[in-house]
KOLZA-545554 format. One record per residue (C-alpha): residue number from 1; residue in one letter; x, y, z. Coordinates in steps of 0.5 Angstrom, whole numbers. Layout:
<sites>
SITE   k r     x     y     z
SITE NUM a     X     Y     Z
...
</sites>
This chain:
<sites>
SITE   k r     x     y     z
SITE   1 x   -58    92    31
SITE   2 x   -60    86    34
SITE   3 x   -54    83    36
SITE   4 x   -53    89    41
SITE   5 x   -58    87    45
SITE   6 x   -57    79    44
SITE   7 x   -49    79    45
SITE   8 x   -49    84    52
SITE   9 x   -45    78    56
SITE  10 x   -43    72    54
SITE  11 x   -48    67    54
SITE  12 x   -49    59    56
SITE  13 x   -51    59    49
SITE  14 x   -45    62    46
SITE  15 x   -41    58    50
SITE  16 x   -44    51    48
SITE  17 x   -43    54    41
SITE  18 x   -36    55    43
SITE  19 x   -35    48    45
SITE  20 x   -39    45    40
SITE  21 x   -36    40    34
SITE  22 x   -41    43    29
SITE  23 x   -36    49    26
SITE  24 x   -42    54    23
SITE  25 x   -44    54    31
SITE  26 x   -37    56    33
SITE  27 x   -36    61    29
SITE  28 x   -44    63    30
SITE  29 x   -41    64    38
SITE  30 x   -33    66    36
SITE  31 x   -37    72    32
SITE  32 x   -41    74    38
SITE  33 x   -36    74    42
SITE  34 x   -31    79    37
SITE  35 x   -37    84    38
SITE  36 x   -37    83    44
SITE  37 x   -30    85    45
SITE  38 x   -32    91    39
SITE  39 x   -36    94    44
SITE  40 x   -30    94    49
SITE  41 x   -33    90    54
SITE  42 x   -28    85    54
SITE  43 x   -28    84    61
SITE  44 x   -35    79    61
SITE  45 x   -31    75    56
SITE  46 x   -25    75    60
SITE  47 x   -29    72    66
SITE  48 x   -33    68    62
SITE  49 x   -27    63    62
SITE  50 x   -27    62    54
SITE  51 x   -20    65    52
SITE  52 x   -17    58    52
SITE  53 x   -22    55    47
SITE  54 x   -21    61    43
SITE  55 x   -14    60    41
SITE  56 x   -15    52    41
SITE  57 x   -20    55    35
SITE  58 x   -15    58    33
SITE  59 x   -10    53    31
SITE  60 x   -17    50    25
SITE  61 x   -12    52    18
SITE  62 x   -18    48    15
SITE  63 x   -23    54    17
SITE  64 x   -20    60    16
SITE  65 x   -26    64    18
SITE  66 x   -27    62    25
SITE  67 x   -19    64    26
SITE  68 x   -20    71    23
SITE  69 x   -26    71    27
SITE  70 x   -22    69    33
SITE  71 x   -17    73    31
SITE  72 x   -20    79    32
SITE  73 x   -23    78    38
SITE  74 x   -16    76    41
SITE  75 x   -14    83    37
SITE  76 x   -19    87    41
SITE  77 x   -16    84    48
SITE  78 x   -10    85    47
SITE  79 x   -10    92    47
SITE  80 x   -11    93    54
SITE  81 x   -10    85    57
SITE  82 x    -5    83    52
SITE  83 x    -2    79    59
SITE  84 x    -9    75    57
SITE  85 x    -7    73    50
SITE  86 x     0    71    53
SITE  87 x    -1    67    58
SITE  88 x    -6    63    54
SITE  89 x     0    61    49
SITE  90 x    -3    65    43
SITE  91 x     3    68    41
SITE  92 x     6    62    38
SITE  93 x     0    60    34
SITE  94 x    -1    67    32
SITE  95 x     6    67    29
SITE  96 x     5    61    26
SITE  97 x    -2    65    23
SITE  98 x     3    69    19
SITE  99 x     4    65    14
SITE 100 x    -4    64    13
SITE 101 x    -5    63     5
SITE 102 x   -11    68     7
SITE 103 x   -10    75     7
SITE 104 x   -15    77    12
SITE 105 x   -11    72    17
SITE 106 x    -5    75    16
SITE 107 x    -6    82    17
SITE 108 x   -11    81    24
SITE 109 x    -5    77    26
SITE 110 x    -1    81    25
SITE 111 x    -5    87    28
SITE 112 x    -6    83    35
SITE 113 x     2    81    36
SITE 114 x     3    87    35
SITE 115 x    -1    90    40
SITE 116 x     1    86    44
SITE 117 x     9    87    43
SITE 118 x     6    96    43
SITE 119 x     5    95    50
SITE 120 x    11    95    54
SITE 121 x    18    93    53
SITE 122 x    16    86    57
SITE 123 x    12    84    51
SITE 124 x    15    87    46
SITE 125 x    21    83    48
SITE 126 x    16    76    49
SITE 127 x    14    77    42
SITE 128 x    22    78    39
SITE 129 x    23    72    44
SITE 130 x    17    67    39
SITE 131 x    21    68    34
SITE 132 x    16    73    30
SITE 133 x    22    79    26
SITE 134 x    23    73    21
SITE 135 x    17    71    19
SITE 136 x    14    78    19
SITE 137 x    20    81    15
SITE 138 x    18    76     9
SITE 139 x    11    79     9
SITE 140 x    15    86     8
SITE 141 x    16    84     0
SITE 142 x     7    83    -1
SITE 143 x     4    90    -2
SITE 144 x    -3    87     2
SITE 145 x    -1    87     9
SITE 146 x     6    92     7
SITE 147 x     2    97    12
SITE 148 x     0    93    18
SITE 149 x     7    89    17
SITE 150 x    11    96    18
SITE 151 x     8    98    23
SITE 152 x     8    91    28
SITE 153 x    16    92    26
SITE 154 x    16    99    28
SITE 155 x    12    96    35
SITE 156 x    18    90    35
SITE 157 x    23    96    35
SITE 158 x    21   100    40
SITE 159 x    21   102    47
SITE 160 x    27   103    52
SITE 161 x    31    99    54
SITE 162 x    31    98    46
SITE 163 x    31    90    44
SITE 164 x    38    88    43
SITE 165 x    40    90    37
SITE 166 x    43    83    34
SITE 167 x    36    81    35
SITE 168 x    33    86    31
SITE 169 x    39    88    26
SITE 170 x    35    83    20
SITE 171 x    31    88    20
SITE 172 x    36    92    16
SITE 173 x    35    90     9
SITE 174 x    27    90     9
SITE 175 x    27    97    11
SITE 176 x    32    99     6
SITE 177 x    26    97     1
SITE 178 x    21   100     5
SITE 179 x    24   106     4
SITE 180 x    23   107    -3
SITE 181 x    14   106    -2
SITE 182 x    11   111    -4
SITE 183 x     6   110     2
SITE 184 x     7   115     7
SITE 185 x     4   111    13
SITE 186 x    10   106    10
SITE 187 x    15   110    10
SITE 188 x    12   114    16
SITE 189 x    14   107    20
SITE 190 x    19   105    17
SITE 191 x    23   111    19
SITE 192 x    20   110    26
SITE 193 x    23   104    26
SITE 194 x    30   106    24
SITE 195 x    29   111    29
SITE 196 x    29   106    34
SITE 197 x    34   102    32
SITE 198 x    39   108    33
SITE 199 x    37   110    39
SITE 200 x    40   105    42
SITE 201 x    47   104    41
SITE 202 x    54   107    37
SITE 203 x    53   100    35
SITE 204 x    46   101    32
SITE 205 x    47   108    28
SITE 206 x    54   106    25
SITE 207 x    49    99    22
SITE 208 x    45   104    20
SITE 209 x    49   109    17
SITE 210 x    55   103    13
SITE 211 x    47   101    10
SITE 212 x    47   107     6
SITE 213 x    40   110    10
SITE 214 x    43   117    11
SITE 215 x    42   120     3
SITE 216 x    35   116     3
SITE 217 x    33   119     9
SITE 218 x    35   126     6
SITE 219 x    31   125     0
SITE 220 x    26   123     4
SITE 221 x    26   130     7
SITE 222 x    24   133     0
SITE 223 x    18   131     0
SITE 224 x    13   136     2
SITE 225 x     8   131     8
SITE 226 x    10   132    15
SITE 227 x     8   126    16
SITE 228 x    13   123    13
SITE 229 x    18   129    14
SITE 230 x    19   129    22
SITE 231 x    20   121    22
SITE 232 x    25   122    17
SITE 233 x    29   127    22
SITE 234 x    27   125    27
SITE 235 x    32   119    26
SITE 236 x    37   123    23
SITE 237 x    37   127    29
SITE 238 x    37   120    33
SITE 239 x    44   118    29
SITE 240 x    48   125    31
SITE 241 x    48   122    38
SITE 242 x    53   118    36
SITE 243 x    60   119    36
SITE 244 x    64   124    32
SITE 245 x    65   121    25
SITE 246 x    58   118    26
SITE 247 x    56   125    27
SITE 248 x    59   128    22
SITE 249 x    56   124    17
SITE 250 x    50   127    19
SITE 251 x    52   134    19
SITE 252 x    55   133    11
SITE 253 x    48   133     9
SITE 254 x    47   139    13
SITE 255 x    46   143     6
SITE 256 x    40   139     5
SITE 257 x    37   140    11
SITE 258 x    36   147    11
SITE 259 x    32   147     4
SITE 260 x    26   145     9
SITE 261 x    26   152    13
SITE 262 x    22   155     7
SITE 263 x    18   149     7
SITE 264 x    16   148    15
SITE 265 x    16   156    15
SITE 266 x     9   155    11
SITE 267 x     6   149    15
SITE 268 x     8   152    21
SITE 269 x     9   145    24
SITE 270 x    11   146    32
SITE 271 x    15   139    30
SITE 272 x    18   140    25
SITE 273 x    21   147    28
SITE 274 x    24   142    35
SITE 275 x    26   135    30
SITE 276 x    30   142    26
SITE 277 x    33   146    32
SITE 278 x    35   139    35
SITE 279 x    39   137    28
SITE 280 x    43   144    28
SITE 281 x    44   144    35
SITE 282 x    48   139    34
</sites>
């Protein structure tokens, strides 16, 4: 194509569209610099000095264009220099973007907070710190971004040491209904993300378990997809670490867990075996 022999750097011209005040000429530039950071050459960008001026473009709510645009880009650097789009003040203004009336804002702001919140427990807790669980658990009731909202809050949620529980524990009421898609990339994330919030305490596990998450998670296992199965113990496994009565709670559906020995025997999953072998040896 012509833009790849046009957009191998960030040019003079890209940077006076970027500092322009004639929008179509912003977003010319924004959008060359995106397939620039497409093409994973992401580092000329960062160079160039014009990752302040992108998240300055990103607070334009009366251009949504150049802001999906601009979010991309900033999607793009997030996942191998999120401390880039940290330390330039993003975050806030990506989070404030989750309220965009325009889908396609939403899902790629949703999409770089979340690569930023996956890379490390550092970030992870930066983007909790902003404020991000609430405004992202209302968009967990719009089926256009369930997706890619379910699987930022497995990021929120994950990591050792485990966020606060206190600070995630909101989640609990959404996740319940994510459990009853009939997505299997959304069930798979919101099993994960119940994974996560067990793992950290007795606290956790017992808040899991008084929500009524133990039979869902067991009809959940009758489902014959490895994707969703092996999330599903997984979590279970994760809530027999927890003290005896938390324990024996898990082992009463024991019964149910074996109606999928016959089940895994024909996949021959090597996962399911060990997330089986970890439940009963229990």
């Amino acid at each position: 194509m012509a833009w790849k022999t046009e957009v191998n750097e960030v040019s003079d011209d890209i940077i006076d569209g970027l500092w322009s005040d004639d929008p179509p000429l912003q977003l010319e530039s924004v959008t060359k610099i995106r397939r620039i950071t497409s093409q994973r050459d992401i580092s000329c960008v960062i160079r160039s000095g014009v990752v302040p001026r992108l998240v300055q473009l990103l607070k334009n709510q009366v251009f949504p264009k150049l802001q999906y645009e601009v979010a991309w880009a900033l999607t793009n650097i997030a996942v191998d220099n999120p401390g880039v789009v940290v330390n330039n003040n993003a975050v806030p203004v990506l989070i404030q973007l989750i309220a965009s009336p325009k889908d396609y804002v939403r899902e790629q702001a949703i999409w770089t907070l979340s690569n930023v919140a996956g890379h490390s427990i550092h970030y992870r807790d930066f983007v909790l710190n902003s404020g991000v669980l609430m405004p992202l658990l209302r968009l967990l009731y719009k089926d256009t971004t369930l997706r890619i909202a379910t699987w930022a809050l497995r990021n929120l949620c994950r990591g050792k040491p485990h966020p606060a529980f206190d600070q995630v524990k909101p989640a609990l009421p959404a996740l319940e209904i994510l459990l009853h898609s009939h997505d299997e990339d959304v069930l798979k994330n919101a099993c994960m993300a119940l994974c996560h919030l067990s793992e950290g305490s007795e606290d956790g596990i017992q808040s899991v378990i008084e929500a009524g998450f133990v039979p869902k998670l067991v009809q959940i296992l009758q489902l014959p997809s490895p994707v969703v199965l092996v999330p599903a113990l997984l979590t279970i496994g994760a809530m027999t670490a927890g003290n005896h009565q938390q324990t024996q709670v898990c082992i009463s559906y024991s019964t149910y867990v074996v109606h999928l020995l016959d089940f895994v025997t024909k996949q021959q999953n090597a996962l399911l075996y060990t997330s089986l072998n970890l439940f009963f040896s229990v």
